[in-house]
N, C-alpha and C positions, 0 to 999 in steps of 0.2 A: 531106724527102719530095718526089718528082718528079711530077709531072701533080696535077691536082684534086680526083681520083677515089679514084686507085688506092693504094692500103696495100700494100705489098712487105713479107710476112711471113718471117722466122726463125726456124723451128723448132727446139729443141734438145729432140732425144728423140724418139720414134717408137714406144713400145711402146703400151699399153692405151689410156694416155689420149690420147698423138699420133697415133695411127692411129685414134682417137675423132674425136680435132680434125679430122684432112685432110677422114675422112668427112662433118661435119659444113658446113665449107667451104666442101666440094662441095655440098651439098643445098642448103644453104640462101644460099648468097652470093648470089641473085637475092633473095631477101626481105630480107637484109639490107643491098643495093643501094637497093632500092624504099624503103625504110623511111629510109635514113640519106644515101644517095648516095654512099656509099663503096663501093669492090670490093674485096673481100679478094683478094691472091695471094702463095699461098704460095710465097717463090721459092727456099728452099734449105731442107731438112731435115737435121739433122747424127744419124748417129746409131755406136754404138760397133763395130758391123759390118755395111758397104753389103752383105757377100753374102749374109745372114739373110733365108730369105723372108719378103715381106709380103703381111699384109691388103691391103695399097692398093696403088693402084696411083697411080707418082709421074712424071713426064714426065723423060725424059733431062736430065742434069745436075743437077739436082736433090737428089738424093741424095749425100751428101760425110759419110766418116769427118773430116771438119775442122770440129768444132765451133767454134775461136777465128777458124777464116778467114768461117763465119757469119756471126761477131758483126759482126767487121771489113769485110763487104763492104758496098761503097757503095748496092749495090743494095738492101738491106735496110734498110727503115725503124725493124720493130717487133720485137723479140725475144720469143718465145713460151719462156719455161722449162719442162719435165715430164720431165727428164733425172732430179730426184732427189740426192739426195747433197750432203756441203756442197762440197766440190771436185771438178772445176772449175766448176763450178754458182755459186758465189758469186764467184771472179775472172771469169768471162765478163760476170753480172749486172751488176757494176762496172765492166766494160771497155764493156757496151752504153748502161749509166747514162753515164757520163764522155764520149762521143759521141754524147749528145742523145739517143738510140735508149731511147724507153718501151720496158717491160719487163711482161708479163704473167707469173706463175710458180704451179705448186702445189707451193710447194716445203715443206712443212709445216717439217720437218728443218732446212734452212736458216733461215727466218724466226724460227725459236723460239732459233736460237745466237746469228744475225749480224744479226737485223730491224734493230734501231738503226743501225747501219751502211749499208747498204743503202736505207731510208729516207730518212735524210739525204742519199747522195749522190743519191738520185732527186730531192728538192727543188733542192738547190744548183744541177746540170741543169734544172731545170725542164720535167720529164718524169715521165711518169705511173710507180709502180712499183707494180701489182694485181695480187691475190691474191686473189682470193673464193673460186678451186677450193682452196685449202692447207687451208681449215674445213669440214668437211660438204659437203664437194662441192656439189650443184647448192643446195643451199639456202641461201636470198641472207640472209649473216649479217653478214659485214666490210662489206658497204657499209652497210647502216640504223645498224650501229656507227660508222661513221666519218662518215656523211651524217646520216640524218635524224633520229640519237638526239643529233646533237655540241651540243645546247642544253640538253640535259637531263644531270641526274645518274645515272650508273650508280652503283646499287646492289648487284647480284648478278644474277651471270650460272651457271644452271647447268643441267646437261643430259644427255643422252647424244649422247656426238660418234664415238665409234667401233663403228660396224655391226656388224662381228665379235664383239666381245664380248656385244653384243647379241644376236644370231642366236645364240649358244651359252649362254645365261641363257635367252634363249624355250625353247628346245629341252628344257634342265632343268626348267624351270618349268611347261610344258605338257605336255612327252612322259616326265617322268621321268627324263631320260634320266642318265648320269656326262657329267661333264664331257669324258671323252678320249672317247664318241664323240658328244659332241656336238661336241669338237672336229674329229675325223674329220669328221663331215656338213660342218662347215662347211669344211672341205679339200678334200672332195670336191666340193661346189656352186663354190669358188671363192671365197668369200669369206673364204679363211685362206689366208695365203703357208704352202706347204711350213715355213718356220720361224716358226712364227707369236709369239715371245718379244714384238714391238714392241706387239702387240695384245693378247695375254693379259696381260703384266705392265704394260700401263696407261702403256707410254713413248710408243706414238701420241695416247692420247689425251692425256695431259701436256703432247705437243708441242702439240698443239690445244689448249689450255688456257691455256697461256704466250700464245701470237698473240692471243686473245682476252682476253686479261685486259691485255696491253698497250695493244690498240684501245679495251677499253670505261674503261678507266681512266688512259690516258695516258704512262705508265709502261714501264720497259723492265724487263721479266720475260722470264727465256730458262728453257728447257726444266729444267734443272738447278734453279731454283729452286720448281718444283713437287713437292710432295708428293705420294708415287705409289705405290697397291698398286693391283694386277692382281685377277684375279678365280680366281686355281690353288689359293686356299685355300678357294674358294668349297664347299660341299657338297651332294649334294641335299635332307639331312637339313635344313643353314641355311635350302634356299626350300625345302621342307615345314613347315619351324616358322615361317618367314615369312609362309607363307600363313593358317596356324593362326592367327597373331595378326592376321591383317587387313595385312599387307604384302604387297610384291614387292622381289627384289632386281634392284639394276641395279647396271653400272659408270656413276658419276656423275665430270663434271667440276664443279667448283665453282671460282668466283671471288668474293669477298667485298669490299667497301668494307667495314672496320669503323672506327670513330669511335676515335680514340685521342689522349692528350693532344700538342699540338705538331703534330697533324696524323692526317688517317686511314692506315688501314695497310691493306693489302690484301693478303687470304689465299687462297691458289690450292691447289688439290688434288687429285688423282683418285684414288676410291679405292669398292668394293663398299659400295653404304648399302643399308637398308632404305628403301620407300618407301610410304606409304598405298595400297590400294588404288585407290581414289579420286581418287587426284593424276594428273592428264592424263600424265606422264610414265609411270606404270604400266601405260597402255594401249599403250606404243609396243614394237612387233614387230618379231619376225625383225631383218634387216639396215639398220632405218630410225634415222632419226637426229633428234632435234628438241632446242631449247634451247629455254631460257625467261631473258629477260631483264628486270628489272625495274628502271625509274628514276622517280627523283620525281616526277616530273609523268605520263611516260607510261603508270604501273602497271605490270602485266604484259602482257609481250609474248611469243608464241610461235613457232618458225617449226620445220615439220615437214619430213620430206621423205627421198630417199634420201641416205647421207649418204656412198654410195662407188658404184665402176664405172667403168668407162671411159667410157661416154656422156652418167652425169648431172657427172662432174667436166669432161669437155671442152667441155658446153655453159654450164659458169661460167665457163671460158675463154674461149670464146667471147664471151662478153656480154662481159668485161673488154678482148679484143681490139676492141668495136667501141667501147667507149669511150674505149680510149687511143687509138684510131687515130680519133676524131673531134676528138677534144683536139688532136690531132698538128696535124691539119688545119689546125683552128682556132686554130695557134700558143700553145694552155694548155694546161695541166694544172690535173689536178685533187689538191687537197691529200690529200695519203697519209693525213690522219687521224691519224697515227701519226707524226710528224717530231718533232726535239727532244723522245724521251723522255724524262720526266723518271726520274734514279733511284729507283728503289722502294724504297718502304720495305715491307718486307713482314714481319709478323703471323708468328713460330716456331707452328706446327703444333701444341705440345705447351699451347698459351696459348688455345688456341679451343675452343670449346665445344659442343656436341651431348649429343643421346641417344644409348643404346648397344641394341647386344643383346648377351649373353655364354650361350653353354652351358658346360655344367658336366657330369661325369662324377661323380658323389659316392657316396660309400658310402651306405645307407638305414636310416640309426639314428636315435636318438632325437638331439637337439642340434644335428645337420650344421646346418640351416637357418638356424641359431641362428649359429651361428660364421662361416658365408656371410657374413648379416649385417651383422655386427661387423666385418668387413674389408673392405664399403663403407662401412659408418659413419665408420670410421677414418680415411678419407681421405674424407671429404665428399662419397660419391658414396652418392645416397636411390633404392630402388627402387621403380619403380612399377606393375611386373607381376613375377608371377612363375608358373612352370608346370612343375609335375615329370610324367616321363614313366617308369614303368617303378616294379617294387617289387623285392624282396631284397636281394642282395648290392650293385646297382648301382642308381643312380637317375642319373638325366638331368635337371637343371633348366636353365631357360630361362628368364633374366632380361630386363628392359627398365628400363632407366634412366630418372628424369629426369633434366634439362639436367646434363651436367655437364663440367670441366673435360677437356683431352686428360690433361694432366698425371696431374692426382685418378685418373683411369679405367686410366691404364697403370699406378700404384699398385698399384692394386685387385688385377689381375690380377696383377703380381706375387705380391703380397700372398696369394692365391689358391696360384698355384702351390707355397707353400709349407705348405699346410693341410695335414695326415693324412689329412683326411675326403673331399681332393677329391682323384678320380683321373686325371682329366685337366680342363685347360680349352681349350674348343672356339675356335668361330668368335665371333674380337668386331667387328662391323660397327656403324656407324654408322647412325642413325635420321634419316633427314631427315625433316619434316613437324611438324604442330601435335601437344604432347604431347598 
């Protein structure tokens, strides 16, 4: 880095969140002058087409369809990633990692395939490699995980991490609404991409899931090894009988410490649960986003906030740009939190345990309830509510489990669908909270 002051920025990307970032830059690089004695200057932006008009406005030169000549120019201290994608996104990161050049990124996508990689070469360097905008955007998650939880034990880290899915469960669950126009609303507000599959089928927040469960546990867990259902099977009918029973539904990420012989095993998942009424996460709306993290010593910890936009993820960017570029300064870095993952040992899905909810489509005779029954008995799975809705030809019941096995409960429902008495079986969502 040249002069005392000055930080010579690298932008790779320029859409929502980079044309968030410049704006932000710009406004406030005098308070974060005053504050640190650093001047931020953005001195090259690369993006996939210079003739696309922009939001911003960028000084002559500046603007360069050459992302690699970026990384590579001398003038550039810091590299800023919001490009996306895992190539070239991930050789630029390693080409600006391997020349000393910290690295700021939201790279969600990336970090959940290649983090282990990527981490390591940013230690070996001895340069910063931050990421706070890849989780929940503006709400400060990765650092208290990597800083000031790293003396305590993480136990269970779990939450809603993706907005969209959110904002189209509020929508159901407050206005009634189906799901496809609740999905429309949220396409039309903007908070659903045109193809929205990353966010309805539970692979964003998955990715968010894996990052996280790597920081709070140490461990190298990539995207693929998360357990993942979306919320398209979700119904109005499941949050009407959710609410009936004193729930709400959400898309939940889970990560798990569990105790096992030879070592703990830790189990990741995203997938539609019921939730208490009552549980602070049932209050959280529309497009917001908050986790709850809980470790030995420190109990529960929660951190609310928006958890997408161009504005709130560029100014977690920001915050990580004035950190690595203080570090720069100051010839340190700071530990990724996340170097030398160890392999994970991770907990099969079908081995964990919870409550359930199941409907049921049944004929309305004498015995049905009787032979329901019998086919959780038979695989070890004991009911703890039950609620029928409707009389004649057709009845609707609405079960609720205690604790029980993944294994025992996908049983059941098979077991289930092979009844005479039962004419379809519905939605089975998981119960988080105290039975």
């Amino acid at each position: 880095m040249r002069g005392d002051s000055t930080v010579r920025i690298g932008l790779l990307g320029c859409g929502n969140v980079g044309a968030a970032l410049v704006q932000l830059v710009a406004a406030n690089g005098d308070a974060v002058a005053a504050r640190t004695g650093l001047r931020l200057e953005l001195t090259r932006v690369a993006v996939s087409d210079v003739t696309r008009p922009r939001t911003v406005a960028l000084a002559p030169g500046v603007l360069t369809a050459d992302a690699a000549g970026v990384v590579d120019d001398p003038e550039v201290d810091l590299v800023v990633e919001v490009m996306g994608g895992i190539e070239p996104a991930r050789s630029l990161i390693l080409t600006a990692l391997k020349a000393g050049k910290p690295v700021v990124t939201a790279n969600k996508e990336l970090l959940a395939t290649h983090g282990a990689e990527l981490f390591d070469a940013a230690v070996k360097s001895g340069v910063d490699l931050l990421f706070e905008a890849a989780v929940c955007a503006a709400i400060p998650l990765m650092r208290p995980l990597r800083e000031s939880l790293a003396g305590d034990r993480i136990t269970r880290v779990i939450g809603i991490v993706n907005g969209t899915t959110n904002f189209i469960l509020t929508r159901m669950t407050e206005g009634g609404e189906s799901f496809a126009d609740a999905l429309a609303e949220a396409q039309s507000l903007g908070y659903a991409e045109r193809d929205p599959t990353a966010d309805v089928e539970g692979f964003d927040a998955a990715a968010k899931a894996a990052i996280i469960a790597s920081v709070a546990f140490g461990i190298d867990v990539r995207a693929g090894d998360v357990y993942c259902e979306g919320i398209t099977g979700v119904t109005t009918d499941d949050i009407a009988m959710a609410a009936r029973l004193g729930y709400v539904v959400k898309l939940l990420a889970v990560a798990d410490s569990v105790p096992s012989p030879g070592g703990d095993q830790v189990a990741v998942r995203v997938h539609p649960a019921m939730i208490p009424l009552d549980h602070p996460l049932a209050a959280v709306r529309e497009a917001y986003n908050a986790v709850f993290v809980q470790g030995d010593a420190a109990g529960e910890l929660m951190f609310y906030g928006r958890g997408a936009g161009g504005r709130p993820t560029a100014s977690a960017v920001l915050g990580d740009v004035v950190d690595a570029a203080s570090n720069l300064r100051q010839g340190t870095s700071a530990s990724a939190g996340v170097a030398g993952l160890a392999t994970a040992r991770l907990r099969p899905m079908d081995e964990l345990e919870s409550q359930y909810y199941l409907s049921l489509d049944v004929a309305d005779k004498p015995g049905v309830l009787e032979r329901v029954a019998h086919a959780f008995s038979r695989n070890q799975v004991s009911i703890v509510q039950v609620l029928q809705l409707g009389m004649g030809e057709e009845a609707r019941l609405m079960l609720v489990t205690h604790t029980a096995r993944e294994r025992d409960m996908q049983a059941t429902v098979a077991e289930l669908r092979r009844l005479d008495v039962v004419d379809r079986v519905g939605s089975l969502l998981r119960v988080i909270g105290p039975e």
